[in-house]
N, C-alpha and C positions, 0 to 999 in steps of 0.2 A: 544597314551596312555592317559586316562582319569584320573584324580585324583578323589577321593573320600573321600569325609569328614564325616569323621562316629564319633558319639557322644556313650560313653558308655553307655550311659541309654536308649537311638535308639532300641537296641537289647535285654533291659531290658521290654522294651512294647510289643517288639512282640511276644517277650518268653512268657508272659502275657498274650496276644492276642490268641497265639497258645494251651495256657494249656485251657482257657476261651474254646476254641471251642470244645476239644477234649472234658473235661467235658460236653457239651452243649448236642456234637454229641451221646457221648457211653450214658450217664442217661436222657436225655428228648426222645432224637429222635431215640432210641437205635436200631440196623441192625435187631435187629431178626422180625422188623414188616414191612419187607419189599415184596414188591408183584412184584416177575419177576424182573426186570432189574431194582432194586430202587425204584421201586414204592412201598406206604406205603398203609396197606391194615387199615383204619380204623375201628376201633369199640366203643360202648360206652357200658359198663361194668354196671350192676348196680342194685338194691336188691330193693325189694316190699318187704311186711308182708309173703307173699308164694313164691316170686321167685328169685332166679338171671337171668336176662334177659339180653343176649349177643344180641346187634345190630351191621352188620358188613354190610358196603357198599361192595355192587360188581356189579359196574355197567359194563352191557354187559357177564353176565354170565349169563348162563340160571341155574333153580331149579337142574335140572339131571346130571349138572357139576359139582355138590357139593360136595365131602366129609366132615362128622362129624363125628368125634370120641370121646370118653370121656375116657380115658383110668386112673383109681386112680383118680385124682384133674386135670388131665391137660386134657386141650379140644385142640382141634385141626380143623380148617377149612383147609380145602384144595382144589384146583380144578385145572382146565387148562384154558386160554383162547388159545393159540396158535391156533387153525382151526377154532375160531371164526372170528377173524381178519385175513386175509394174508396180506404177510409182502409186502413190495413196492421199487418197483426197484427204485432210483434215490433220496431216500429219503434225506430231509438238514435238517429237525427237528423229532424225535420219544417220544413222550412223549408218546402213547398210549402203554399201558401194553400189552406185550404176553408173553405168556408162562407161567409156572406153578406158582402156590400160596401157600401156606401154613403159617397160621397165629395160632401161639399156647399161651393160657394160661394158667396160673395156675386159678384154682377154690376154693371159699373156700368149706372149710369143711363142710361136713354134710348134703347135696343135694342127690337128688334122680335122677341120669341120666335115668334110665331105663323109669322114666314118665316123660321126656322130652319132648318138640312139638316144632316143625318147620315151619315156615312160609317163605314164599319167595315172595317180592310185591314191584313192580319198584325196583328192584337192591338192596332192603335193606331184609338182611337176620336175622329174628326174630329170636332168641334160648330162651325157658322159662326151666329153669329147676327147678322143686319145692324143697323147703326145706324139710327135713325130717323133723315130727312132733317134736323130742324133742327138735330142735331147735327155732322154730317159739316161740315167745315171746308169756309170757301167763299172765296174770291178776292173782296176789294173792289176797287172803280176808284173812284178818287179824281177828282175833276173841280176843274177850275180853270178861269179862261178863256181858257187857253193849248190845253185839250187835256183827252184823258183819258192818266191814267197805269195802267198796271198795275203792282202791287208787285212787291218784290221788289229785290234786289240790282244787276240789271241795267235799271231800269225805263227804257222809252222812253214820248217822248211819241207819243199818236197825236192827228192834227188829228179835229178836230170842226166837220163844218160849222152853221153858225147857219140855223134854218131861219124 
């Protein structure tokens, strides 16, 4: 029989330890962006003056494996690798991804999927989807009876003739 010396505060740090990862796990690394058996399917997310542009690694997928959806605000990739790769008898480490993917986000508001375009170049999968016009940021001119001004930091006046 072994003794064991346990300190109250021992199991105060793990408890610690253990809340620390679970937050870590569910809000950074969160399950639903996961590709096949754990594997995490990358993207980077991200907005021009006309687009949101979804970039999403798939390496070893081919273009015709792909599904895209847009269904309301939420997109959705999805494909298979499974018969790209066969699996291996005798295996002692698998890291390589098989089998099915699906990688879903939300979108903001106000994008036009229908003129959407798609790219597909060494494993990185381009998605543009353009803004609807009423969104896309617009330049006011401010009127006064001096002129029109254009904004902005540098703003001059321009004359206006009276007609």
């Amino acid at each position: 029989m072994a003794i064991v010396r346990r300190t109250p505060f021992g199991d105060l740090v793990s408890l610690r330890q253990a809340m620390d990862r679970l937050f870590e796990e569910s809000l950074v690394n969160p399950r639903t962006w996961q590709f096949g058996e754990g594997q995490l399917v990358p993207v980077d997310v991200y907005a021009t003056n006309d687009d949101v542009v979804v970039e999403a690694i798939l390496p070893g997928v081919k273009p015709e494996g792909v599904d895209i959806t847009v269904e309301g605000n939420t997109l959705s990739i999805a494909g298979d690798t499974s018969s790209m790769i066969p699996g291996r008898e005798g295996l002692l480490l698998q890291e390589i991804r098989r089998g099915r993917f699906v990688r879903t986000l939300t979108l903001p508001v106000g994008l036009e999927p229908d003129k959407a375009t798609a790219t597909f170049e060494d494993g990185i999968l381009t998605l543009r989807i353009p803004k609807a016009e009423q969104i896309k940021p617009r330049q006011v001119k401010i009127t006064t009876g001096q002129g029109q001004f254009t904004g902005g930091h540098n703003a001059q006046s321009v004359p206006v003739e009276a007609e």
